[in-house]
PADREN-900907 format. One record per residue (C-alpha): residue in three letters; z, y, x. Coordinates in steps of 0.1 Angstrom, whole numbers, plus 5000, padded with zeros to 4 digits. Layout:
// PADREN-900907
AlaZYX ...
//
This chain:
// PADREN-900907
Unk636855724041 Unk635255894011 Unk634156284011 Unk636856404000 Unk639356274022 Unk637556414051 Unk637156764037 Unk640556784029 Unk641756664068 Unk639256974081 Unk641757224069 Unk645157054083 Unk643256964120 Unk642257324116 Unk645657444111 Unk647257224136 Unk645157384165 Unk645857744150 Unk649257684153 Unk649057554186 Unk647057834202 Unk649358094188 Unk652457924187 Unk653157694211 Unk650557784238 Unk651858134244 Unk655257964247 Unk653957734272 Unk652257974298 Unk654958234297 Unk656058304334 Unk659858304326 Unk659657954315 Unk657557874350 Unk660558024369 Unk662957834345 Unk661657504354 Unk661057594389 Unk664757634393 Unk666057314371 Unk663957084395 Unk665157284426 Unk668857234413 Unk668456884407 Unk666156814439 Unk669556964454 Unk671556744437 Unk669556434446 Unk669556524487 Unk673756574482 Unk674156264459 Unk673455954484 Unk670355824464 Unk669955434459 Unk673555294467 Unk674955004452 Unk677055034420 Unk680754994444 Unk679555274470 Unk679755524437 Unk683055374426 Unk684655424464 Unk683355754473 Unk683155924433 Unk686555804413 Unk687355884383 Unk690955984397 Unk690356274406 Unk686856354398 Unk684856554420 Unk684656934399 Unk686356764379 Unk684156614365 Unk681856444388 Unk682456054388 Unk680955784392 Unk679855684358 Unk678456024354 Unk675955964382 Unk674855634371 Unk674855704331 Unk672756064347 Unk670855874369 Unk672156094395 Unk671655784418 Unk667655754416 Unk667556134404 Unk663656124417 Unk662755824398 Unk664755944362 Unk662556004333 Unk663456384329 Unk663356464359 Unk659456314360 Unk658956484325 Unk659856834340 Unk657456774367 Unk654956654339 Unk655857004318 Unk655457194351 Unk652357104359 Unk651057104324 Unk652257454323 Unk650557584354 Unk647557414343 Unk647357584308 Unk648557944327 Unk644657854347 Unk642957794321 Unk643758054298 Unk645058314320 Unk643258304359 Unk640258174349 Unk639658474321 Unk640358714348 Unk637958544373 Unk635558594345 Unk636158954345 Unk635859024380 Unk632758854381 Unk631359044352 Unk630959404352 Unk628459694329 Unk627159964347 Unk628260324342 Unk625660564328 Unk627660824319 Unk629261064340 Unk632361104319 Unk632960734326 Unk633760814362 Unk636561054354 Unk639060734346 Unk638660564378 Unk641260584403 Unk639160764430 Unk636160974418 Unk633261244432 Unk630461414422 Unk627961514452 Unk625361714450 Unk623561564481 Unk623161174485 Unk621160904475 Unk621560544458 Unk619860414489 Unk621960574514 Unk625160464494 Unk623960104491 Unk623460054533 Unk626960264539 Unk628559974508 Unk626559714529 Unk628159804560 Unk631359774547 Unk630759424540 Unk630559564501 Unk628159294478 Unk625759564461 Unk624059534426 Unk621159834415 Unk619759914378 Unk615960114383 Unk617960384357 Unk619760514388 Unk622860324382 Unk624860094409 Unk627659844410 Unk629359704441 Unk632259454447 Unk633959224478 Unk637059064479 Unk636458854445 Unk638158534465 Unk641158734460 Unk640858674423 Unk639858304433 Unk643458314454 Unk646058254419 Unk643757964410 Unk644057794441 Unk647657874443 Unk648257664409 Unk645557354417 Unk648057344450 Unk651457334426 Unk649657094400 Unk648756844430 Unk652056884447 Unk653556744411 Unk650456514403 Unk651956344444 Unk655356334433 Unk655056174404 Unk652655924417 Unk655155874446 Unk658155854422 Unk656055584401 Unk654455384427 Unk656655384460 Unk659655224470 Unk662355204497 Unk663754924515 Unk666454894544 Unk666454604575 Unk668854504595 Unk666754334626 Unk667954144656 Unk665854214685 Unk663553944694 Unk662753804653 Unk659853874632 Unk660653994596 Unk658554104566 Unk659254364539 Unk662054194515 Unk665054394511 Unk663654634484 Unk666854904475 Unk664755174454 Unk661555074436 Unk659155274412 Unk657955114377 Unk654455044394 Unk655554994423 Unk653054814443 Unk654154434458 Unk655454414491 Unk652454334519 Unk652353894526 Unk649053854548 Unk651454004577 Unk654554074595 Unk656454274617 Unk658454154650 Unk660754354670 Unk660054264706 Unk663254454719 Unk665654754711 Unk667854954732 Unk670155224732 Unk669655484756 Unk673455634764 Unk674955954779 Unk676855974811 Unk679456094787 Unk679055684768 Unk678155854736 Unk674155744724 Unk671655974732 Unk668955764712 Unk668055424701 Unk664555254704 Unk662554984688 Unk659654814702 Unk657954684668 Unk654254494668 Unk652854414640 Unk651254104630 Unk648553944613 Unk648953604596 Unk648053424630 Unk650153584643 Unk648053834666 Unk649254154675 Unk647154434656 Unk649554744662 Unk652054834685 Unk654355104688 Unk657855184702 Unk659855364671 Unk662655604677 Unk664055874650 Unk662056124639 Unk659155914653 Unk658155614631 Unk655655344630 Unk653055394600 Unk651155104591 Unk648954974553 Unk651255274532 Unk653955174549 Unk656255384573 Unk658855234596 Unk661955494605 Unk664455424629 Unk667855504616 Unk670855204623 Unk671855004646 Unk674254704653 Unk674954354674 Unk673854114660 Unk674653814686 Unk675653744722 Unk674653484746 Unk677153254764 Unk677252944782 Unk680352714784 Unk680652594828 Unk677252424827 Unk676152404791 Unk672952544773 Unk673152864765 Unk674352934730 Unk673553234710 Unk676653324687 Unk675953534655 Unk678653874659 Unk679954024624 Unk680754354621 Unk684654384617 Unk686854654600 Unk688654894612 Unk689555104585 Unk687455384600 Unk688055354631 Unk684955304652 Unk682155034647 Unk683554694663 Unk682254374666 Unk683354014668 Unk682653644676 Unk685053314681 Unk683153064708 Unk685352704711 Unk686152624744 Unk687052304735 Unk684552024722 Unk686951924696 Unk687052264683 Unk690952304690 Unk691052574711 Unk688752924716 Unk688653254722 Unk687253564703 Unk684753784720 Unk684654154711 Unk682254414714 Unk681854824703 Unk677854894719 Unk675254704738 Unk676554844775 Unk677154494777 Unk681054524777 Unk682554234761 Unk686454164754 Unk688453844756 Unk691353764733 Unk692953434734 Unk694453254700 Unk697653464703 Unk695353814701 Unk696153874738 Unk693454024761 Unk692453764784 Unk690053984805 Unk687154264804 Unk683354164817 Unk679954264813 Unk676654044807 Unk675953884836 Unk679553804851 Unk682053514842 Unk685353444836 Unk688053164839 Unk689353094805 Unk691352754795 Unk690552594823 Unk686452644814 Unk684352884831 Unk682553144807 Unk679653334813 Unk678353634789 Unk674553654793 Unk673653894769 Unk674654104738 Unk671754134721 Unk671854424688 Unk669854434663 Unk667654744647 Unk668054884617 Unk665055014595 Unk664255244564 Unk660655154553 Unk659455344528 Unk655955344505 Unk654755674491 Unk650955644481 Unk651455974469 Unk652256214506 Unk648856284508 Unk648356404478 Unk651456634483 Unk649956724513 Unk646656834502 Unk648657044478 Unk650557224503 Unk647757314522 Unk645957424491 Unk649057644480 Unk649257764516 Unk645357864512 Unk645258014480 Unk648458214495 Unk646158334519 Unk643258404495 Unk645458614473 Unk645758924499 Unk642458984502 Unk642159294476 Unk639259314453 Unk636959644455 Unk634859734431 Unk632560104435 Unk630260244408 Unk627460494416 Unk624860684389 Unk622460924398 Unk621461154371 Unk620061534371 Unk620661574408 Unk623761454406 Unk625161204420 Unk628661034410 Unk630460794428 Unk633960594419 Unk636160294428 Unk639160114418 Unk640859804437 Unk643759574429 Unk645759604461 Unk645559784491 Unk644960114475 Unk645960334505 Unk643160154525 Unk640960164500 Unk640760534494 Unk640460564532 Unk637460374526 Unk636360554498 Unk636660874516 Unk634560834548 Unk631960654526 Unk631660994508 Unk632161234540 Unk629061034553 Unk627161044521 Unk627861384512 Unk626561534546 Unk623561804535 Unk619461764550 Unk619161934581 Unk618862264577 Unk620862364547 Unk625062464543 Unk627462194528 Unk627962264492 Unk631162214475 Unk631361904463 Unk634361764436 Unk636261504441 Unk639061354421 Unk642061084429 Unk643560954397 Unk646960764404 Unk646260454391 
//
C-alpha cells in the first residue's frame, strides 16, 4: 500500500466512526427502542408458549388449516414459512436478542458508566454562593469541620477534607453501581438464551418399564447442538401410576438408573412431574405415559409378553389393544383390551363379543384353553432436554434481582466550607429526599448547638425543591 493510499483511508475510517457515534449510536441506546424490543420478544415468546413448538409437519396441517384459518389468517404454512414452530431457534428471533443485548451493552458503556464516573468524582465548594443551589442548605455560625465529619461518620457518611476548610461527603454510591448491574443481568440472561437456543436440543421417549434406552429420538435441535452422550445409558427399572379412589391418576412415577458402559449403576432417582432426573446437561421430565405390553400364558405355556398398540377412538379416551392366538395354527384368538395399568383387561372373541373382564393375576376359560393375564406392564414417557445455557440465565437473574436491590439504596452527597466564622453546610441526594432532609436536619440541630455558656444565634437555613 503506498502513502498515499493510506492517507487518503484516514479520513473515510475517520468519518465512518463520526458517523457512527452521532448517528447510529444515539439511535441505538435510546430507551424507547429498549422498550420496543422488549415487547416484540415478549409477543413472540407468547406466541411460541401458545404455538405447540417442535411438532411434525401433519400435527400443523390437522390442528392449523387453511379452511378456515385461525384470525383468519393463522395457518399452517404461515407457522412453518414464520418459523412459528421452533420460534426460539429462528434467526430473528436470535437476532433481536443479539440487538437487545447489544443495546443494553452500549446504554452501559456510554450512559451508566459516565454517571458512575460522576458520582465518584466530585470538586470541593469554596465559595459560599455555591451552596445556595443545592437542594438543602445552612449557614451556622457555631460548628466545626471536625464535629461535622464524626456526626457524617456516624451516619455511615464516607468523608473527604481539604486543609482550606473545605469538606466533601458521600454513601450510597452502590446505588449508582445498581443500573449497571441491572444490564450485566439482562445481557447474560440473552448471552444464556442464545447459547441455549444454539447449543441445546429436545428429545421425546416412549419407554417400557423394565428396558434400558439411550438419547436417540432428537425432535428440536440447535445448529451446534452438542451429540447425544454414548459412553452410557439409562434403564427404567419400573413405572407406576398412582390413582385416585375416584380411578382418575393422581401421578405417575419412573424409577430411572443410569448407567455407565459396564453397565453399573452411577445415579439413581425416581422421576415424577415437576421433579426430574438431571444428569451430564441432561434433564429427564416425566410427562406421558402408555402400555406398552402384557403378559400371558396359554394353560401351561411360557409366559409370553405381547406388544399392545395404542388404538383410535376418535377422541374418545386412550385405549389399548392386543390379539394372542389360542390356537397353535394361528386360526383362532382373541383380542385383549386395556384403558390404564389397574390391571383390568377385556376379552373379545373373533365376532367383537366380550368374552369376560379379569385383572393380572386371575384366568379365564376361553376356546376351550385356559388364559391367564400376568401383567400389563406401561411404558414411560420422557422429555429430555439439553440447555448448556440455564446457568448462565440463571446467574443473570440473580444479577438483575441484585442490581434491583442495589438501585434503592439513594446516593447522598453533603458539602461543608468553613470560612470567616462561617460555616456552610449543603446536600443533595437522588432518591429518598424526604429522608434525606430529615437527615440533614438533625445533623445541623446537633452541629449548630452553641459552647456552654452563650444563647443560640439565628442561624439560616434554606430548602431548595429540587
Amino acid at each position: 500500500m503506498t502513502i498515499e493510499n493510506s492517507v487518503s483511508k484516514k479520513p473515510i475510517w475517520s468519518a465512518l466512526r463520526q458517523s457512527l457515534r452521532k448517528d447510529f449510536l444515539p439511535v441505538l441506546t435510546d430507551l424507547r427502542l429498549a422498550i420496543v424490543m422488549l415487547l416484540v420478544i415478549a409477543l413472540f415468546s407468547a406466541t411460541g408458549t401458545v404455538i405447540e413448538q417442535g411438532q411434525s409437519v401433519a400435527f400443523y396441517q390437522a390442528n392449523y388449516p387453511e379452511q378456515p384459518a385461525l384470525f383468519g389468517f393463522l395457518t399452517w404454512k404461515v407457522i412453518l414459512m414464520l418459523g412459528l414452530d421452533h420460534v426460539y431457534r429462528t434467526w430473528w428471533f436470535l437476532a433481536l436478542l443479539i440487538l437487545l443485548g447489544t443495546s443494553l451493552t452500549a446504554c452501559s458503556l456510554t450512559t451508566q458508566l459516565k454517571i458512575l464516573k460522576a458520582a465518584r468524582r466530585w470538586r470541593y465548594y469554596s465559595k459560599p454562593r455555591w451552596f445556595e443551589k443545592l437542594a438543602l442548605s445552612a449557614e451556622l455560625a457555631h460548628g466545626s469541620l471536625e464535629t461535622l465529619t464524626q456526626l457524617l461518620q456516624n451516619h455511615r457518611y464516607k468523608v473527604f477534607q481539604e486543609k482550606d476548610g473545605s469538606l466533601y461527603a458521600r454513601k450510597g454510591i452502590i446505588g449508582r453501581i445498581g443500573p449497571i448491574i441491572v444490564h450485566v443481568g439482562m445481557v447474560t440472561i440473552l448471552l444464556g438464551s442464545i447459547l441455549g437456543a444454539m447449543t441445546g436440543f429436545v428429545a421425546q421417549e416412549m419407554v417400557p418399564s423394565g428396558n434400558t434406552f439411550q438419547v436417540k429420538n432428537i425432535i428440536d435441535a440447535g445448529p451446534l447442538a452438542a451429540t447425544q452422550p454414548k459412553d452410557w445409558s439409562v434403564r427404567v427399572n419400573r413405572f407406576w401410576i398412582d390413582y385416585t379412589s375416584s380411578g382418575g391418576i393422581d401421578q405417575f412415577y419412573s424409577d430411572m438408573s443410569v448407567l455407565d458402559n459396564q453397565g453399573q449403576e452411577v445415579d439413581r432417582k425416581t422421576i415424577f412431574v415437576n421433579s426430574p432426573l438431571r444428569y451430564h446437561g441432561l434433564t429427564f421430565y416425566q410427562t406421558d405415559w402408555g402400555i406398552s405390553a402384557v403378559r400371558v400364558r396359554v394353560n401351561k405355556s411360557p409366559i409370553f409378553q405381547l406388544p399392545m398398540a395404542q388404538l383410535n377412538t376418535n377422541g374418545n379416551g386412550r385405549i389399548w389393544g392386543t390379539w394372542i392366538p389360542t390356537k397353535p395354527d394361528l386360526s383362532e384368538g382373541v383380542s385383549l383390551l386395556a384403558k390404564d395399568l389397574q390391571g383390568m383387561v377385556l376379552i373379545y372373541d373373533a365376532t367383537g363379543k366380550l368374552v369376560d373382564t379379569v385383572r393380572a393375576g386371575m384366568s379365564t376359560q376361553v376356546n376351550g384353553v385356559t388364559l391367564k393375564i400376568l401383567d400389563v406392564v406401561g411404558s414411560t414417557g420422557l422429555q429430555i432436554k439439553a440447555d448448556p445455557g440455564i446457568p448462565i440465565v440463571y446467574t443473570g437473574f440473580a444479577l438483575l434481582m441484585l442490581g434491583v436491590v442495589m438501585s434503592y439504596f439513594s446516593h447522598s452527597q453533603i458539602w461543608a466550607l468553613q470560612k470567616d466564622g462561617r460555616l456552610y453546610v449543603g446536600g443533595k441526594t437522588n432518591r429518598a429526599k424526604v429522608a434525606f432532609e430529615q437527615e440533614m436536619l438533625e445533623i445541623l440541630d446537633r452541629l449548630s448547638l452553641p459552647p456552654q455558656g452563650e444563647e443560640k444565634s439565628e442561624e439560616k437555613v434554606a430548602v431548595i425543591d429540587a
